[in-house]
Backbone as numpy.savetxt, mean C-alpha at the origin, in Angstrom:
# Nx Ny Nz CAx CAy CAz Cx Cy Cz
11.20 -2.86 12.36 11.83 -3.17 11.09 11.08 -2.46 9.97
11.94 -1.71 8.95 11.22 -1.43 7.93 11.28 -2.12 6.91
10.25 -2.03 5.73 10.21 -2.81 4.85 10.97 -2.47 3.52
11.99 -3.66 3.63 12.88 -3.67 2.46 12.93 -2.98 0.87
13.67 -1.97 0.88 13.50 -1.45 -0.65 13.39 -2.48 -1.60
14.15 -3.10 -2.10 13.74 -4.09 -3.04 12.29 -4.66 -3.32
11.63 -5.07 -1.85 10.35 -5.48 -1.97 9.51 -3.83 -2.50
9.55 -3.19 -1.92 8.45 -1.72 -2.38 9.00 -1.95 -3.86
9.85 -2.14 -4.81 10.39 -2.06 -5.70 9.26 -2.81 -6.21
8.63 -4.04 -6.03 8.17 -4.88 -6.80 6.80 -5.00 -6.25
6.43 -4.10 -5.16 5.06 -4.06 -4.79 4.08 -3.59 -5.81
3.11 -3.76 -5.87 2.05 -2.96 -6.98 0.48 -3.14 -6.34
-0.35 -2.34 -6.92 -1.73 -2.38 -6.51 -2.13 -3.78 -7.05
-3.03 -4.61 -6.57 -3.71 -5.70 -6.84 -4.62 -5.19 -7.60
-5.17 -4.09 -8.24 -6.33 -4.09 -8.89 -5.39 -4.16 -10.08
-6.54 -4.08 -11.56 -6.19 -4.58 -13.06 -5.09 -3.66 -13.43
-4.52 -2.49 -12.76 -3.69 -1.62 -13.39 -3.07 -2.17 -12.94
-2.40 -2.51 -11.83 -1.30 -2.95 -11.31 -0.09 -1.93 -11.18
-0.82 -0.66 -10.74 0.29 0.47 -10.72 1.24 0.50 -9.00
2.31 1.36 -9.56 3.75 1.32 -8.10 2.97 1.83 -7.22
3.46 1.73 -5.88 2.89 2.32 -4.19 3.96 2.95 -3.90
3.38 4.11 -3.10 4.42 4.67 -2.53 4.67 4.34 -1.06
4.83 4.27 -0.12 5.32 3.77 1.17 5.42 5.11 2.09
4.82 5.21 3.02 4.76 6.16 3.96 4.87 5.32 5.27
6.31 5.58 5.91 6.60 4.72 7.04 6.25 5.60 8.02
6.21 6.39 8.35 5.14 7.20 9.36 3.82 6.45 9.75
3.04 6.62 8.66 1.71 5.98 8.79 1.63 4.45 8.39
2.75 3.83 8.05 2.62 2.37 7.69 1.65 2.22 6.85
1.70 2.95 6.09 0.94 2.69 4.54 1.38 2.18 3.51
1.02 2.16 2.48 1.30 1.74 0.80 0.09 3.06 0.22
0.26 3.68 -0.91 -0.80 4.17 -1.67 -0.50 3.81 -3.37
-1.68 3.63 -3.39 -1.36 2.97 -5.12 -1.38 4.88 -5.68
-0.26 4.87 -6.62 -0.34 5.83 -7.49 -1.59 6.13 -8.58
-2.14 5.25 -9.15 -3.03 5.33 -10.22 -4.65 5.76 -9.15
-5.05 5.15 -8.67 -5.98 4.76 -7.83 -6.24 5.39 -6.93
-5.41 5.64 -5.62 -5.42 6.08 -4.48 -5.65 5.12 -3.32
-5.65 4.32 -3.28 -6.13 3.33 -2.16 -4.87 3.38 -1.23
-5.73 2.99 -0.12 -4.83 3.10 0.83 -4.61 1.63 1.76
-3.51 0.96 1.60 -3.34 -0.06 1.75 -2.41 -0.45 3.19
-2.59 -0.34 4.32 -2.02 -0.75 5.73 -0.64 -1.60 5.77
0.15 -1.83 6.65 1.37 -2.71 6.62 1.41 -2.51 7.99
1.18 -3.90 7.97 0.85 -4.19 10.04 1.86 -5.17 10.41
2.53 -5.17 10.91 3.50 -5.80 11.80 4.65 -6.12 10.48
4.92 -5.06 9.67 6.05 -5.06 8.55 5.40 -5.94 7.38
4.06 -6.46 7.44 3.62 -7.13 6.18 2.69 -5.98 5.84
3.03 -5.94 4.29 1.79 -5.37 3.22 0.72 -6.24 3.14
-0.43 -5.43 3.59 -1.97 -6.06 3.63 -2.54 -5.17 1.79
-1.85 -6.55 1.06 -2.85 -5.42 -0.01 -3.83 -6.19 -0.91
-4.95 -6.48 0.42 -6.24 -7.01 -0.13 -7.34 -5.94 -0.52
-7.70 -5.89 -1.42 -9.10 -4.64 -2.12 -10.04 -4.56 -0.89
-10.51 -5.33 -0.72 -11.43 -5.63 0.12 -11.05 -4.30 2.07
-9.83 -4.26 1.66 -9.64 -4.23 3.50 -8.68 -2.84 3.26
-8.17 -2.40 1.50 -8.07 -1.06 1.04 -8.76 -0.13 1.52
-8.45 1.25 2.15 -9.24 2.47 1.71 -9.05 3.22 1.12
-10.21 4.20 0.58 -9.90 4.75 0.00 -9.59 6.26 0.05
-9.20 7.32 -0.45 -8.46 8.41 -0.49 -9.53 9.17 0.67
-9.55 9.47 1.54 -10.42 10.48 2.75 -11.25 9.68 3.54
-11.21 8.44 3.53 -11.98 7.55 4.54 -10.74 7.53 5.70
-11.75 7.73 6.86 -10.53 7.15 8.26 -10.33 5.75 8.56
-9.02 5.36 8.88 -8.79 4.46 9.63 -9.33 3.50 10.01
């Protein structure tokens, strides 16, 4: 299952900007636009805790 446009619509980074993600269903990501973090979506849920984010060139 992929994850519903509407929801990516209203997704945002948890940090203070609170900027849009883009969604890469290939890699089951989220990336915050402002930021770069890289935020996982494991079994069709967005994991978008800071803590468990990476960031732009860290692996997996």
């Amino acid at each position: 299952m992929a994850l519903d446009p509407q929801l990516l619509d209203i997704l945002a980074c948890p940090d203070t900007h609170h900027a849009p993600l883009t969604h890469d269903a290939d890699a089951q990501t989220l990336t915050c636009t402002e930021c770069g973090r890289i935020f996982e979506v494991r079994d069709d849920i967005p994991v978008l805790l800071l803590d468990e984010a990476r960031r732009p060139g860290e692996k997996a």
